[in-house]
C-alpha positions in Angstrom: 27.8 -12.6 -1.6 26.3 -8.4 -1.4 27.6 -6.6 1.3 24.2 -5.9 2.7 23.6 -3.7 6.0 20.8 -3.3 8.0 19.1 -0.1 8.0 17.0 0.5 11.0 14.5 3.8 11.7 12.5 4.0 14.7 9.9 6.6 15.4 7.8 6.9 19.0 3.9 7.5 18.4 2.2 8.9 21.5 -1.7 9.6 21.2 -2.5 12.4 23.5 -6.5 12.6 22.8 -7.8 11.3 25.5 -10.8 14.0 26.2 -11.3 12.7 30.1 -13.8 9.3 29.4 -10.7 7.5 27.0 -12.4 5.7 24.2 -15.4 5.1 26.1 -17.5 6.3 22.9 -16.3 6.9 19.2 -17.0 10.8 19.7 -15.1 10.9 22.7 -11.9 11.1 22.2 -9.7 13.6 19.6 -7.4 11.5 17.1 -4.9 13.8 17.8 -0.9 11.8 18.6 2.7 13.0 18.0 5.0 11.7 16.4 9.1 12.2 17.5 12.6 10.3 16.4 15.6 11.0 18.0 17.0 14.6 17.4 14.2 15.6 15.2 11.2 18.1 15.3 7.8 16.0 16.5 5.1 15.6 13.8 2.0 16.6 14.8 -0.7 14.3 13.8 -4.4 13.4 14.0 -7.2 11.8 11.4 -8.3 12.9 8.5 -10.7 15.2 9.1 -13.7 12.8 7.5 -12.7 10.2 10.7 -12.9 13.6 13.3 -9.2 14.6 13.1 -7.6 17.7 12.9 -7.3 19.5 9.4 -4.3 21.5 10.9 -2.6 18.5 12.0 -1.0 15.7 9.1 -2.9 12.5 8.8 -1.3 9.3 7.8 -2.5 9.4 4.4 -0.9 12.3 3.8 2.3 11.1 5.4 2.1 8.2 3.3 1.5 10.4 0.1 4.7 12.2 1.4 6.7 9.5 2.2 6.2 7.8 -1.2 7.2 11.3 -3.2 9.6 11.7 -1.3 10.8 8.2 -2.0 10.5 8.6 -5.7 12.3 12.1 -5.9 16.0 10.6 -3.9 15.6 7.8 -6.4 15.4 10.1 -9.3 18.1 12.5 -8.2 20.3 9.1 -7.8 19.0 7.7 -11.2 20.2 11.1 -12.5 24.1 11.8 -10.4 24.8 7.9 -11.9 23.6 8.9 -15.3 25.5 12.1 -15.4 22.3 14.3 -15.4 22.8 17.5 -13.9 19.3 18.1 -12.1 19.4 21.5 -10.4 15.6 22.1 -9.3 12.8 19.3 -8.4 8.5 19.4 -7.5 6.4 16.9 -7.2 2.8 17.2 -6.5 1.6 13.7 -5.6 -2.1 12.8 -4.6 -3.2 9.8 -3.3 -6.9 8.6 -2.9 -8.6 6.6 -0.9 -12.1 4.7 -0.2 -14.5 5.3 2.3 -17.0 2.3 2.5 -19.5 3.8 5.3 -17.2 5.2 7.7 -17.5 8.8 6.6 
């Protein structure tokens, strides 16, 4: 049988864009939240700005963009140490798209 473990991550989102009224209408409240994990700088975060966030702030496409890149590139490096490769310098540049049936 593998010797598997269990690999846990847990993250604390807290919206903080409540304008006074809540959500009591759709331009009412900002998107803005913040994200924090134990120990580690808080991500500032809102909606893309086509859904009234805050350019300045990451959206969660972007963080998914991110997190996927990011994926790739520790995968690669690992590819590479187990093949022998010596990689000394790595970019990506990943874009991701998205649909916006009548909501922008």
């Amino acid at each position: 049988m593998a010797n598997t473990r269990e690999h846990r991550y847990t993250v604390s989102l807290t919206w903080n864009g409540n304008l006074g009224t809540g959500t009591s209408g759709y331009r009412d409240y900002s998107r803005n939240y913040e994200i924090v994990s134990n120990g580690k700088p808080a991500i500032q975060g809102s909606a893309d700005p086509a859904f009234r966030g805050d350019r300045s702030r990451w959206n969660p496409e972007e963080l998914l963009v991110a997190s996927l890149s990011a994926c790739h590139k520790l995968w690669y490096l690992h590819l590479a140490a187990e093949a022998g490769i010596i990689v000394t310098a790595y970019t990506d540049r990943a874009e991701g798209a998205r649909d916006c049936p009548g909501l922008c």
